[in-house]
N, C-alpha and C positions, 0 to 999 in steps of 0.2 A: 591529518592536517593537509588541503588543498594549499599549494603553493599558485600563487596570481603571477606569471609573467607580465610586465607592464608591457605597451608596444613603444616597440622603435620610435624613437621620436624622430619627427621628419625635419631633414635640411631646413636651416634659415633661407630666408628668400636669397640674403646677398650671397651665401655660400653659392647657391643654384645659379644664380648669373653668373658667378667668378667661374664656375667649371664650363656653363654655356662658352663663356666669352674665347677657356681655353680650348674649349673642343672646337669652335669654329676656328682658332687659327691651326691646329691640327689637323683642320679638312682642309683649307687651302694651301699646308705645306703638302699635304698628301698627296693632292690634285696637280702639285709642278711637279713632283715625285712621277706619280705615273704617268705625266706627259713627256717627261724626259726620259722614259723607260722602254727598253725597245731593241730591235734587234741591230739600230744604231743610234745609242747613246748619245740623249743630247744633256748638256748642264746647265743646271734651273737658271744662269743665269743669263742663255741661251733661250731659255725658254721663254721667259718674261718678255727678253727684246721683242722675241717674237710673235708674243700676242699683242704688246703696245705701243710697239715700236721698229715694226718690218723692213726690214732691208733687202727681201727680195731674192735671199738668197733659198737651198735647197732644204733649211732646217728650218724657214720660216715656210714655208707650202708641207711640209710633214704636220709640223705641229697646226698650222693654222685647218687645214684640210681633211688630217685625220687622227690627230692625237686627242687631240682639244676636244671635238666633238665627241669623241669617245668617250673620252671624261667628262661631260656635260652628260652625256647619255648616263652614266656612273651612276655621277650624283642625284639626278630625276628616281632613278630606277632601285636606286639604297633608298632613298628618302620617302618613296613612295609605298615600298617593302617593309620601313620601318616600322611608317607611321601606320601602315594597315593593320601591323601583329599589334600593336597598342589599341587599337579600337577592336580588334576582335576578340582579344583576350581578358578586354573589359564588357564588353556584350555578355561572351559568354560566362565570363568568371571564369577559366580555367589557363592557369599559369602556360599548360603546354600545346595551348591554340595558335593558329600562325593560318594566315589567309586562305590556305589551298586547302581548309580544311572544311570552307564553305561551299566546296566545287568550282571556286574560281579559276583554278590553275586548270583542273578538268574539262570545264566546260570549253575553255581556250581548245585545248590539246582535241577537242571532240569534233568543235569547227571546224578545225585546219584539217584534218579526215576526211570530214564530208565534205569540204570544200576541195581539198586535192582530187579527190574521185572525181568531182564534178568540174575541173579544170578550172576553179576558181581561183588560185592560187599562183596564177603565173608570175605574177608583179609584186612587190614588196605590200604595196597597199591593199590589192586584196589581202594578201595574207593579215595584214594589222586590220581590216576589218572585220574579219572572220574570226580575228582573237577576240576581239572587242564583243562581239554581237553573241559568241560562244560564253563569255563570261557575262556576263548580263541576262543571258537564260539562264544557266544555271543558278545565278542569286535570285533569278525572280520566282523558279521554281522552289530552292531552298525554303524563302520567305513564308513564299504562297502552305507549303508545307509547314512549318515548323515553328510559326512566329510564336506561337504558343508560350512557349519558355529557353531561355536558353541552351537548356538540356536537349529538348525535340529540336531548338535549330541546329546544332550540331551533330545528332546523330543523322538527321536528315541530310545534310553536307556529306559525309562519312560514304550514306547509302547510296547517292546518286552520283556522288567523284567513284563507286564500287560497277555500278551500272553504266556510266558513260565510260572506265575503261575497257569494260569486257567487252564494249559496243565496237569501241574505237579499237581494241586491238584484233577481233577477228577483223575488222574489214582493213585491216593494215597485211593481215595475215592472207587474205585472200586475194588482193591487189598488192600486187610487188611495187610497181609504182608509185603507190600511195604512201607506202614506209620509204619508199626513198625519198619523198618528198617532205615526210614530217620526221624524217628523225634527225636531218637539220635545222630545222626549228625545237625540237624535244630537246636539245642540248643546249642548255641556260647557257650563253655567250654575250659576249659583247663585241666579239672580235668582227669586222664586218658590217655588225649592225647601222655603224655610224654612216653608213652610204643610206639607207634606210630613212624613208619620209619621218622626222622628228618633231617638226612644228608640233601638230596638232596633239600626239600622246600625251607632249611635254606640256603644252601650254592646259590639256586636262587635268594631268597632276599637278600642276600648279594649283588650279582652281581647288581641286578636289585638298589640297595641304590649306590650305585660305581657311575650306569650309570643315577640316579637323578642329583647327584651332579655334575656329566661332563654333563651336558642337563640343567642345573639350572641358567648358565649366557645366556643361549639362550634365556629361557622363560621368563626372567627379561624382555627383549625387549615385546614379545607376551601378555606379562600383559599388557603395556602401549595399548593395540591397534593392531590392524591390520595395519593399516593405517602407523600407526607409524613404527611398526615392519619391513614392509617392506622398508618403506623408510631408514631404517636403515642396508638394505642388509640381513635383515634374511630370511629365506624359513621357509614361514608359515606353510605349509601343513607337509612340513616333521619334522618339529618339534614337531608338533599337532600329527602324527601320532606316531615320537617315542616315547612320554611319553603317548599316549597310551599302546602303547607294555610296557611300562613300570610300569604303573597302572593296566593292566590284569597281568602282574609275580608277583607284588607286594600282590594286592588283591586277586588277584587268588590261591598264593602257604598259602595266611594266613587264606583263607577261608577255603582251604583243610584241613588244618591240627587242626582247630581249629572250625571248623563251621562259620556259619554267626554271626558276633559282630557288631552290630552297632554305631553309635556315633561317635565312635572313631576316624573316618576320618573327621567327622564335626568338632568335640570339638578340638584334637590338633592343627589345621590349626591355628583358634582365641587364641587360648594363645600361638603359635609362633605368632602370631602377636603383639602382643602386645609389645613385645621387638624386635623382628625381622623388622619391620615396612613395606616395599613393597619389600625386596628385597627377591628375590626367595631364591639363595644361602643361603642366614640366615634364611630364613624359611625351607628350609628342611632338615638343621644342626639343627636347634631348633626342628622340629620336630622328629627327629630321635634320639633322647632325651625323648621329653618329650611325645610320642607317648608308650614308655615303661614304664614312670612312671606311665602312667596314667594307664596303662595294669595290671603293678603291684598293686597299691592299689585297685583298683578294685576286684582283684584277693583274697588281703586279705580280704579286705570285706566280700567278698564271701565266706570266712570258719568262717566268726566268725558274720557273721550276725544270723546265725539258731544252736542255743544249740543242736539239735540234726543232722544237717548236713550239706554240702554246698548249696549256690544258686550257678544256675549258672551262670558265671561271663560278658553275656550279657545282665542280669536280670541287674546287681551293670553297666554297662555303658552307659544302657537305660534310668535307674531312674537319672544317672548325664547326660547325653543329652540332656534331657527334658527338664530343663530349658536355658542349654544353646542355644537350638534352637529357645527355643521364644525369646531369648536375640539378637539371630542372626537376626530373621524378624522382631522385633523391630529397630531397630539400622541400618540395613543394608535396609529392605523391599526388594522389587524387583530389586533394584539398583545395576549395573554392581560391581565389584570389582574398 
């Protein structure tokens, strides 16, 4: 006798805003939280004067100058992390897909190589152009390669993040200079960054979260299947390709300005699920939430884990990945979405 497991039935809509509604005020308690956190201590209720109501004093020029934007870089850079593992793990249908697995993280890391060699890296802005223009080959090669099925675009990702590192580390390994120059950027931080040209990265993720959300009832179809998708009048291909374009501006503008972070597009995807249930839309609303929370604690961690300094804050999202990724190949294994 075959026994039928029914499926999960997915959240009511109101439930899904009641937890949206609590998670955003959860990200803006988090967000005074790491702006008052630090190697002097300020209290959230110091911190508020100080973004809306400056008195000119030494903890309104911390906060306003380099806390604040810190955490504004945070938020961009979870939310963009987020929302990318949610699009790419519905592309491809596999539970333990997460952006750098299309060569985007890679391609970044290959640029900034050849660009250090080539002295292009002296100023923050080349270096974020050289992320950018590194991840944007590699997706375009991926594409070009692999658009085929989701299986071929992923193992093509796989192949070429295999080939752009053995590229990029002998020539790291034969110029000294060049490893001293990228393996301050190889190290996911935030600490710093925030002197770093933000306008334009951020004001791209912005665009590129806009065009998630307008792309997000297309790909609710494209989860179900192929098969299904089209019988339901969608264009497979061009949908697959524009949330790539929109996983390379996502992952691409967060790697620039922040280095390679990992996790983060594994981990958020699985606790938007959890409340979100199958549907795209609410996943990448939840994730573009909880994609910043996650950025942020992480981020405090990282000043208050070492008495004498920070880690840096891809060390605090690698040590929480870890286990959620065996929890993921447990629970999921090799099984489509």
């Amino acid at each position: 006798m075959t026994t039928v497991h029914a499926a999960p039935a997915r959240p009511r809509s109101g439930t899904r805003r009641a937890w949206l509604v609590v998670a955003l005020v959860v990200l803006a308690a988090v967000a005074v939280v790491s702006v008052g956190v630090g190697a002097h201590a300020i209290a959230p209720a110091a911190v508020l004067r100080a973004l809306f109501a400056p008195t000119g004093t030494g903890d309104d020029a911390v906060v306003r100058h380099i806390r604040a934007p810190r955490a504004l870089l945070a938020v961009g850079v979870g939310a963009a992390l987020g929302v990318a593992g949610v699009l790419v793990q519905t592309i491809s249908r596999n539970p333990l897909a997460e952006p750098g697995i299309l060569g985007v993280t890679t391609g970044a890391g290959f640029a900034i190589t050849l660009g250090s060699a080539a002295g292009l890296t002296a100023t923050g802005a080349g270096e974020l152009m050289l992320a950018v223009a590194g991840s944007v080959l590699a997706t375009v090669i991926v594409h070009a390669v692999g658009r085929g099925s989701p299986l071929r675009l992923v193992l093509t990702g796989v192949a070429l993040s295999a080939v752009l590192s053995g590229v990029s580390l002998g020539t790291r390994l034969l110029l000294p200079d060049v490893f001293d120059a990228y393996r301050f950027w190889a190290v996911g931080s935030l600490a710093g960054r925030e002197q770093s040209p933000m306008l334009l990265p951020l004001l791209a993720i912005g665009l590129a979260l806009v065009g998630a959300v307008l792309l997000s009832r297309q790909l609710d179809a494209v989860a179900l299947g192929e098969t299904v998708a089209r019988s339901l009048g969608a264009n497979v291909v061009a949908i697959r390709a524009g949330a790539l374009v929109l996983i390379t501006v996502l992952a691409g503008a967060a790697t620039a300005i922040a280095g390679p972070i990992l996790f983060v597009g594994l981990i958020v995807p699985h606790l938007a699920r959890r409340v979100a249930g199958g549907s795209v839309p609410w996943l990448v609303a939840y994730a573009a939430v909880l994609g910043p929370i996650l950025l942020l604690v992480s981020d405090v961690g990282s000043r208050v884990l070492l008495p004498t300094g920070e880690v840096p804050v891809a060390f605090v999202t690698a040590f929480l990945g870890a286990p959620v990724l065996i929890w993921a190949v447990r629970r999921y294994g090799a099984a489509p979405l």
